[in-house]
Structures are given as C-alpha cells and as structure tokens.
N, C-alpha and C positions, 0 to 999 in steps of 0.2 A: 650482563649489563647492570642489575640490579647494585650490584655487589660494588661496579667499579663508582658508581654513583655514590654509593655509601662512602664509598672512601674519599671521593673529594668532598665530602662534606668533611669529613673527620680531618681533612686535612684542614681545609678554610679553618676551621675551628679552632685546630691549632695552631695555625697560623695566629689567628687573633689571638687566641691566648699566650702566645710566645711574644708577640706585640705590649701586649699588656702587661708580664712580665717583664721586659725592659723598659717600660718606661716607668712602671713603679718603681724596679731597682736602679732607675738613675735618680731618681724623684729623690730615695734614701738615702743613695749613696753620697751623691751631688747636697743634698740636705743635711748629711750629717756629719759634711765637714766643712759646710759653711759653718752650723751649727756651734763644732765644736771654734771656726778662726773667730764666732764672734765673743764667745765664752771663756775660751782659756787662751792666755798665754804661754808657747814653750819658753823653758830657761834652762840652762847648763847649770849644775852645779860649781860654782867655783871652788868651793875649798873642801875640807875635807868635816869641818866643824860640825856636819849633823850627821855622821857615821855614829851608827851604821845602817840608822833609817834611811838617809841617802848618802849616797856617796858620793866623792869628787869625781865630774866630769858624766856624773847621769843624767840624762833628759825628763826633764821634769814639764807634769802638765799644771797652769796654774792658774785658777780660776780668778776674775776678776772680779772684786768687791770693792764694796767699801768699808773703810774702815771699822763704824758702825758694828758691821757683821761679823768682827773677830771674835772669837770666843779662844777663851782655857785650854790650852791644848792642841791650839791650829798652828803648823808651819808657814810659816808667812812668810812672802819677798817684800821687806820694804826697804827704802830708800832716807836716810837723814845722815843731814849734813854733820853734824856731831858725828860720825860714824863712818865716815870718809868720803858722805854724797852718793857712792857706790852701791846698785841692789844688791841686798845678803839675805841670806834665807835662814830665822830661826826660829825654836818653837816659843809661843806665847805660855807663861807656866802663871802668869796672874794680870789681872787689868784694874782701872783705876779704884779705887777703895780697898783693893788687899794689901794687906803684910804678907810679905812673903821672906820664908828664911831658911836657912840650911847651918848644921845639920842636925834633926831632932833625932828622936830614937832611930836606932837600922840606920843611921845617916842618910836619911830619908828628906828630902825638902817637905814643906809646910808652906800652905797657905791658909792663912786666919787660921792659924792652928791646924786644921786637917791635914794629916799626911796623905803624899801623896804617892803611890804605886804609880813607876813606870818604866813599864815592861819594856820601853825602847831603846833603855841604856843595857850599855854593856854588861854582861854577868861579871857581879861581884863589884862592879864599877861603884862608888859612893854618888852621890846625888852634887855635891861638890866637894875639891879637894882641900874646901876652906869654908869655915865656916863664913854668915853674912847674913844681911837683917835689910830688909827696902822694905817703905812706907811707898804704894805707886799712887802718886796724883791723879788725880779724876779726867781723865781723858787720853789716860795712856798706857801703857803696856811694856807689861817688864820679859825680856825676851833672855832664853839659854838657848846655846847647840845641846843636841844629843851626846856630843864630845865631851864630857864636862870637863878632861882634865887640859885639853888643847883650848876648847875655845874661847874666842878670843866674844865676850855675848854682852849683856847687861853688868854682871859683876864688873869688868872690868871699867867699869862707867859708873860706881858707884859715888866718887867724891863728883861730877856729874850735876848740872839741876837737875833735880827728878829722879834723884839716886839711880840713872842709869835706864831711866824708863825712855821711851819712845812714844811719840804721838801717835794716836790711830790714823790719822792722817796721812799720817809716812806710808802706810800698808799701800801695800800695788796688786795681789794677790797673794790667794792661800792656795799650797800644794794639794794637788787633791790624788794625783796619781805619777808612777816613773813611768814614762811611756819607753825608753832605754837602759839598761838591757829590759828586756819584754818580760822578764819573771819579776820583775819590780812591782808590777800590779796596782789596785788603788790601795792609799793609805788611809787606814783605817783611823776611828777619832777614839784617843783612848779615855776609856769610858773612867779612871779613876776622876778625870775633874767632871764629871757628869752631877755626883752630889754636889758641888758647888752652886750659888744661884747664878742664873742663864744659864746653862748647862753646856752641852758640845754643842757644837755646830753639827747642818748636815750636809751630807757628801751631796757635790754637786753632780750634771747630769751624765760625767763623762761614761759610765756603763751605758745608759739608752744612748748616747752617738756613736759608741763604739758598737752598739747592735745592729744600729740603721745604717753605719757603712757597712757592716758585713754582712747582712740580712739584704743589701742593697743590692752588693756584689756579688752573692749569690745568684739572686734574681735574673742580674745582667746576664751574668754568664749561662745558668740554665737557660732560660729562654731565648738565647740565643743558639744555643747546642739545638734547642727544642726543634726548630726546622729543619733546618739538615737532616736529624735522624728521625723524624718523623717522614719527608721525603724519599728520604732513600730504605727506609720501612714499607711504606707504599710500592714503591717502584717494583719492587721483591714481589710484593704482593700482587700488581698487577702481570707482573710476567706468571708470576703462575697461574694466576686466571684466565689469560693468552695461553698459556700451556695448553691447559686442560682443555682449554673451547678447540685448539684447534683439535 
C-alpha cells in the first residue's frame, strides 16, 4: 500500500511538472515568434547583386530600423525613388562625411583613405571594375552589391545629386540573417569598417528568438511525452506490486 501511494504522488507531481512544462514552452515558443513578426521583416532576394553573401531568391530575415542606426558595412533594404521606388538590398561601404573611392593599392576601395578588407567579395574579385571618387552628403549613404562587377549600386548613380548616395531615410531594414536555405545562418558585421568612427553595428536579437522557439518546442513536446510515459511506467509498476501481494 505504501509503495502504491508513493507513486501517485510521483505521478501528481509529474503531472504538474509536465503542466508546467507546456505552458512555459508555449509561453517561448508562442513568444518568440511573435517576437521575431514584430522585429524582423522576411524578404526574398530579388537579384543576384549581393552574391555571394546572399543569393537570388534566398530568404532573408531583416531587422527593422531606422535609418539613424545604419552603420559601415550593414546590408540594407531600402526603397528610393531615384532607384526605381522598388526595395533593393545593398551593402552601406560609407555614410555622410566620407570620400569614398576605388581603386587604391590591391584594388582595394578606400574610405577617408583607409583601405578597406572585404572578405565578402569574391576571390581575386577587384573591389571595382573602375575606378570612382564620391564625396557622400551628410545624411546619406553610399551603397555597393557584393557583385561588384554585375551590380547595378551607387556607382552607377554617380552623375546622380549626391553622387549616387541615398538617404537614410529610404532604409526599411538591415539584414541580419538567411533564414533559407538554413546553412545561410546569421550575417556577421565585417569587422574591417570597425576602425572607422561609429563603428559596426550590432547583431540584432534573431539568435535569442530562434532559442526561445526551439527551447519552446522542446518544452511542449517533452512535457507532453512526459505523461503518457510517466503513466504507463507506473501502471507496470503497480501490476507488479499486485503481482507480488497476491
């Protein structure tokens, strides 16, 4: 008798503890994808202009800012009408007070003189297939593809007001991860415009929601198992202690 008492306690117990875990793991899961619809926007890549960082036609996750918050190095979705109205997605390589120009030694771009390392473009790829000099206005942003020899970015905007610069304004969000194909992962801020003043930006919170959906779903799912086989453990257990008595 003793024995079988013990186990309905053990079971009550886990009962509530299986209780408990599903409702924290809907709390997360349910939480951290509201989380993420009110933080990021998805976007398809349209073209192929920031290969091979991203590629046409991957799903991209893309944090919502304001303009303010771009920094040196951020891939942006922005939107201006100079540019066909249409959101395009490229990388920021200087903002308002820099010279920015290509190609210095290693056909390397330059901004205020500092060369600048990036590791994003293609091996052996020159930084541009032409040389080019912009002066960016104080509120705006001079943007490349990773493509350099295809895309269509700021250079081709140079005769342009603003030699081809963009307002921060226009910015709608910065890429921060390819949620498709899934080895795409988050995109890292490359750290060469880091010595520049303001430095990178930082990565928004897409790893802590992508832990609390899966740390969520977890939850749900064990503690849901959690009864059943807690249950039918017992059950075993009580017939053998029916066994024995009789």
């Amino acid at each position: 008798m003793g024995t079988i008492q013990t186990d309905d306690g053990r079971g009550r117990l886990g009962h509530v503890l299986s209780s408990v875990a599903v409702a924290v793991g809907c709390v997360l899961f349910l939480g951290g994808f509201a989380w993420g619809a009110v933080v990021y926007r998805p976007y398809t890549v349209p073209t192929d202009s920031m290969a091979p960082t991203v590629e046409i036609g991957d799903r991209v996750l893309a944090q919502r800012i304001d303009g303010d918050e771009v920094r040196r190095g951020d891939i942006v979705v922005f939107r201006d009408a100079g540019w066909g109205d249409l959101p395009m997605v490229k990388r920021v390589v200087a903002v308002g007070g820099d010279e920015v120009a290509c190609c210095g030694d290693g056909r390397k771009l330059t901004v205020n003189g500092v060369a600048i390392e990036e590791p994003y473009l293609p091996d052996a790829v020159p930084a541009s297939p032409g040389n080019f000099t912009a002066k960016v206005p104080a509120g705006q942003l001079f943007l490349l593809g990773d493509e350099r020899i295809g895309s269509l970015d700021s250079r081709t905007h140079l005769e342009d007001p603003g030699q081809g610069s963009v307002a921060r304004s226009a910015v709608e969000a910065r890429l921060d991860a390819v949620a498709w194909p899934l080895d795409g992962g988050v995109l890292e801020r490359p750290q060469s415009f880091a010595q520049l003043p303001g430095g990178v930006s930082r990565p928004g919170p897409v790893k802590l929601i992508v832990g609390s959906v899966l740390v969520g779903a977890v939850l749900i799912f064990g503690g849901a198992a959690w009864g059943p086989l807690t249950r039918g453990l017992l059950g075993r257990r009580r017939g053998r202690v029916s066994a024995d008595a009789g």
